[in-house]
C-alpha positions, -999 to 999 in steps of 0.1 A, spaced: 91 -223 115 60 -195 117 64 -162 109 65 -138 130 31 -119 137 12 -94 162 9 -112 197 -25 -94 207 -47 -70 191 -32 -41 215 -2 -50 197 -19 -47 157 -32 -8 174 -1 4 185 20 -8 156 -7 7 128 -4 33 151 31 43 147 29 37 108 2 63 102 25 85 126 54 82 101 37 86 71 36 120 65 25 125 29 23 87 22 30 56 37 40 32 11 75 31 17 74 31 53 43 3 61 64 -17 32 97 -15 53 75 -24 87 57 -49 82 79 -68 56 114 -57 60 114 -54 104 86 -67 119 80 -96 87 42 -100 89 40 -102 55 63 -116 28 71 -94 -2 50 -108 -24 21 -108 0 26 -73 2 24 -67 -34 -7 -86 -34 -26 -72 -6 -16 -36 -17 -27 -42 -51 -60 -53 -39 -65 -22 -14 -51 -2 -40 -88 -13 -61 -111 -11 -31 -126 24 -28 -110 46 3 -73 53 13 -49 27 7 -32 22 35 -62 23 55 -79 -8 30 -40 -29 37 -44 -19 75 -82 -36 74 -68 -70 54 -36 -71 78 -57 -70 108 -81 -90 95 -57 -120 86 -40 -123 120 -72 -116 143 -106 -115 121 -128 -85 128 -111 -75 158 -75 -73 142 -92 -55 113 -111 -29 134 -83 -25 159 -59 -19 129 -80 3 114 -82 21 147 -45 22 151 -43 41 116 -69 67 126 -69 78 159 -39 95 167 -33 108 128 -67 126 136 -53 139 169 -24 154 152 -42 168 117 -65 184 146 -39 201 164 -17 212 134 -48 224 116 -59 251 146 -19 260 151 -10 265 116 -46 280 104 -29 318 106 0 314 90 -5 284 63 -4 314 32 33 320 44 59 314 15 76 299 43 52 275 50 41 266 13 78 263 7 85 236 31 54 217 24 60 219 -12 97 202 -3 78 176 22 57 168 -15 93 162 -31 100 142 -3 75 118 -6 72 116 -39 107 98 -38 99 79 -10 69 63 -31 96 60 -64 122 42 -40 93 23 -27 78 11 -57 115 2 -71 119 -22 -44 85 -38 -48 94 -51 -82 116 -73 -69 82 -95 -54 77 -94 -97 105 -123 -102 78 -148 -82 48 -142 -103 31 -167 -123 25 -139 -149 58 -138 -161 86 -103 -159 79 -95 -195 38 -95 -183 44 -79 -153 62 -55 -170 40 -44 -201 13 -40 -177 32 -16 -159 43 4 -192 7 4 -200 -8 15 -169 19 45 -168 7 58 -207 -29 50 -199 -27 69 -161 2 93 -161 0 103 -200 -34 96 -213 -54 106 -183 -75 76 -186 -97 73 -155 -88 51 -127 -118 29 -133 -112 27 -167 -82 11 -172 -89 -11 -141 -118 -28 -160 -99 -24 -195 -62 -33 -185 -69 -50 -146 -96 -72 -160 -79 -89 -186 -46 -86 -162 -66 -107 -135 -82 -131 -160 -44 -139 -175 -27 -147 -136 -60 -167 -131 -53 -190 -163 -12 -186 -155 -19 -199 -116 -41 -225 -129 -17 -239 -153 9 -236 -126 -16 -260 -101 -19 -286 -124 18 -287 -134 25 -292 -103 -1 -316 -95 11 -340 -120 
């Protein structure tokens, strides 16, 4: 049986649509829970691999997954009409909140709820990332790989304050160069 996917390119638009409606301050854990856990375009681990690689690409995330989804189910017009769907109205509403809030923005009021909305997201990412290790138990890397990579990305990142394109070429490279070997081995073990 197929999986489930976007029946027209209208569709792809208003569904990127309503994710970059919801995601107020991020929208890992809520384009995770669309597209894998309720509308099941993409698998788990599909998701962990197509974030990973917009996560490298330069620009916004969301918007680089938004382009590979839309690309994958209806070539450039899926990728242009997702990438559409992620922009447009966000804009529209960043354009309106942005002239009605411009006189009052310095308001403790104001910097106190946005600085609760930052708390908010922040564990929304955490939950988020929590669930996606679960696509980890699939990869041909291993858990223990998987796992050191992810302690060493945290010291390098978050405690060393090694550049992003640092440790991608000195912990990605070697990363992507190790599930190369480990796929290949994989192939031909199960070729034989």
């Amino acid at each position: 049986m197929d999986r489930p996917g976007p029946a027209s390119v209208r569709a792809l638009f208003w569904a990127f649509s309503w994710l970059a409606l919801q995601g107020f301050g991020g929208v890992l854990a809520v384009v995770q829970r669309e597209l894998v856990d309720k509308k099941q375009w993409l698998t788990l681990e599909e998701f962990v691999e197509d974030w990973a690689v917009a996560q490298i690409m330069p620009g916004a995330n969301v918007v680089n997954l938004s382009l590979i989804v839309g690309d994958r189910y209806f070539g450039w017009r899926g990728a242009l009409a997702a990438l559409a769907g992620m922009l447009a109205l966000p804009l529209v509403v960043v354009l309106v909140l942005t002239v009605s809030l411009s006189g009052v923005a310095d308001l403790p009021l104001v910097q106190g709820a946005l600085r609760g909305m930052g708390a908010v997201s922040a564990g929304l990412i955490a939950g988020t990332g929590l669930k996606m290790v679960l696509a980890l138990r699939t990869n041909a890397m291993g858990k223990a790989v998987c796992a050191a990579l992810a302690i060493l990305t945290f010291i390098a990142i978050g405690l060393l304050r090694i550049p992003l394109l640092w440790v991608l070429l000195g912990l990605g490279a070697p990363a992507m160069a190790w599930a190369y070997y480990c796929l290949l081995a994989q192939h031909k073990g199960a070729r034989t």
